[in-house]
N, C-alpha and C positions, 0 to 999 in steps of 0.2 A: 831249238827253243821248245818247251815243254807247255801247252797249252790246255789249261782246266774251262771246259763249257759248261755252266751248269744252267740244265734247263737243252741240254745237247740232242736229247729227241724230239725236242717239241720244234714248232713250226721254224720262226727264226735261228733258235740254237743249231738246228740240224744244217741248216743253208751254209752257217757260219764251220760247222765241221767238218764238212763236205770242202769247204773253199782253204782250209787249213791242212786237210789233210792227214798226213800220219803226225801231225805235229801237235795233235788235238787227240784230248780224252775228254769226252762226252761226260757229264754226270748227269743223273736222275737219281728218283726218289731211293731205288732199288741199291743203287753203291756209292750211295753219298757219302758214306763214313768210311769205306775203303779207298774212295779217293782223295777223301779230305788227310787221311793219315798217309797216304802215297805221298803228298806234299815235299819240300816247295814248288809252286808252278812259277816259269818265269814270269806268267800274265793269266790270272781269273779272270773270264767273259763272264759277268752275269747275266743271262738270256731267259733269267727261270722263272720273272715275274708273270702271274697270268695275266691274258690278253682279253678277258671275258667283262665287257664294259656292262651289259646288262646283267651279270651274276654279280658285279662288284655294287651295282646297284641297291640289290635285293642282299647283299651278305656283308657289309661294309665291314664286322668287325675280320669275318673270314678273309676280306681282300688285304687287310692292310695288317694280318700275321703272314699271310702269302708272299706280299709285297715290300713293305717297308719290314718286317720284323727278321724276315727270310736275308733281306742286303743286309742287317746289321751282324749275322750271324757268319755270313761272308768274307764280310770283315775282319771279323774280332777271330774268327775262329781257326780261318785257312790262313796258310803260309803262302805266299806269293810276293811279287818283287813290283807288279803293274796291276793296276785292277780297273775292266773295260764296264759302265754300267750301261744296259741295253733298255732306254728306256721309250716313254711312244712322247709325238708332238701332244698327245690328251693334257701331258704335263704343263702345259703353256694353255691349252685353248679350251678345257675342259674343270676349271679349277671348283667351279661349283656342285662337281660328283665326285664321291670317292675315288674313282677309277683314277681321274686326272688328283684330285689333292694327292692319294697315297702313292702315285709315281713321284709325283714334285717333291714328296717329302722324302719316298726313297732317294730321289737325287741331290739332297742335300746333303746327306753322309756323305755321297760321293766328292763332296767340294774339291776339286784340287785335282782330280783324276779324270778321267775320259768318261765320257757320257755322250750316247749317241740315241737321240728321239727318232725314233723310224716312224715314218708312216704307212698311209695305207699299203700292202702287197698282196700280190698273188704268183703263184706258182705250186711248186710241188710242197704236198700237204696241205694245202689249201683247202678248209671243212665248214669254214663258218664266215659268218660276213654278210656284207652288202652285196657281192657280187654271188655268191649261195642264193641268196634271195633272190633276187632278179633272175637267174636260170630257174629257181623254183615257181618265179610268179607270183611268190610274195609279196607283201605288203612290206615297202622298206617306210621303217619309223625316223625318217629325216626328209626336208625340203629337196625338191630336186634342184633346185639352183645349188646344192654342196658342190664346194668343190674341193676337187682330191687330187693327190699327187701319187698314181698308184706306179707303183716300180715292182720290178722281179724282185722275188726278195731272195734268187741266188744271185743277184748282181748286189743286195743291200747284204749281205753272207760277206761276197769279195769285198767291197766297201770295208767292212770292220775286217775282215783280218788283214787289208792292208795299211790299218792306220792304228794298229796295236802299240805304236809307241808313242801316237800324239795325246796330245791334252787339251781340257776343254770341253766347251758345248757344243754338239755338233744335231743340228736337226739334218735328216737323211731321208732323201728320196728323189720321186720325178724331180726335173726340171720346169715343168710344164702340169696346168691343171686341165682335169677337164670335170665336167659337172655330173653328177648324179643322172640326172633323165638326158643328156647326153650318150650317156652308155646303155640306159636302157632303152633310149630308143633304136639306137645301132646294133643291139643285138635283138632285137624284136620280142622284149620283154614285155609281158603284161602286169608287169609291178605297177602298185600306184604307189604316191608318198603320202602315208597319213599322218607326215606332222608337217609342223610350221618352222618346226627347230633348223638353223643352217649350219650344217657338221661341216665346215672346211677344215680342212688337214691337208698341210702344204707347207713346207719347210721355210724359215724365212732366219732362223741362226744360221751363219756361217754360212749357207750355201741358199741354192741350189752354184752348181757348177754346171760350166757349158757339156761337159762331157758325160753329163747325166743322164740319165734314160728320159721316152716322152711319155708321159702319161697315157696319151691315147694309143699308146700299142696295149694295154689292159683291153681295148676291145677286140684285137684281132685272135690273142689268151684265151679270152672268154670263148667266140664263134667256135673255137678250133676243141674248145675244152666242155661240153656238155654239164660235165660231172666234174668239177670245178678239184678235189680232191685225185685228180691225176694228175701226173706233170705234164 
């Protein structure tokens, strides 16, 4: 089986081609047109959407050629037989910011195909985020009562490439939440929260499943991991 990741070096993609193996060709900005004329793939992962909720903020028309303009061209353009769309839970709980409207709306091209909402994760590649901020001592811009479903995102990698042939909506992660000032008080963070906003993110399509990661191993990650961009 012949598998197109695009979007293959960045944070999720890579987890995802990593967990594929030789079965998987990575694409990025740099051999998009080389692999798109390499075609057909048995199964296109799209992984390429950015993840940047506070630049989709501030660039809304930039987020949503990134994101929605980028799936339709996916589409229409590459030859493939299955197409996986890799989208976030923002999609469902986020509908009042562009970050969440332009996934929901990327995911509606996808009707009829696989779409998988991941949520929160850490592991290797890991550079930005809520859990950055807390090692840094930052100021995180969410209520600490959020609560999160944070999973390895080489165990959410395995996850999609073992269900490359299902269909559907599938929200993906922990089993289990645990809360914002939960983790920063276990790892003896001097974050405060300076908003009121409650960012829960926690899977409730289709899953979680019993055999899913716990959220609260994100804090044993953290202790062991200083500099959050190691694995």
């Amino acid at each position: 089986m012949r598998v197109a990741v695009a979007g293959g070096r960045g944070f999720v993609g890579s987890a995802i081609v990593r967990a594929l193996g030789g079965a998987a060709v990575p694409v990025d900005r740099e051999n998009y047109e080389e692999a798109r004329r390499s075609g057909p793939f048995d199964v296109l992962v799209n992984a390429a959407c950015p993840s940047r909720r506070y630049w989709a903020r501030h660039h809304p028309e930039d987020d949503h050629r990134e994101t929605v303009a980028k799936t339709e061209a996916f589409l229409r353009d590459w030859e493939w037989k299955s197409f996986v769309q890799i989208s976030t839970i923002s999609a469902r709980t986020q509908l009042d910011t562009p970050y969440g409207r332009h996934r929901a709306e990327a995911e509606e091209l996808c009707a009829g195909r696989l779409i998988v909402r991941l949520g929160p994760m850490y592991g290797t590649g890991y550079n930005k985020g809520v859990l950055q901020d807390m090692v840094g001592d930052r100021p995180v811009y969410a209520a600490g009562s959020s609560r999160q479903s944070f999973a390895p995102v080489d165990w959410c990698g395995r996850w999609v490439a073992g269900h490359l042939n299902s269909e559907g909506l599938w929200e993906v992660g922990a089993r289990t939440t645990i809360t914002l000032r939960e983790i920063r008080d276990a790892v003896g963070s001097r974050s405060t929260f300076d908003s009121d906003w409650v960012d829960d993110q926690f899977p409730v399509v289709t899953g979680p499943e019993a055999d899913w990661p716990d959220a609260s191993d994100v804090v044993c990650w953290l202790k062991n991991h200083s500099r959050p961009g190691e694995s």
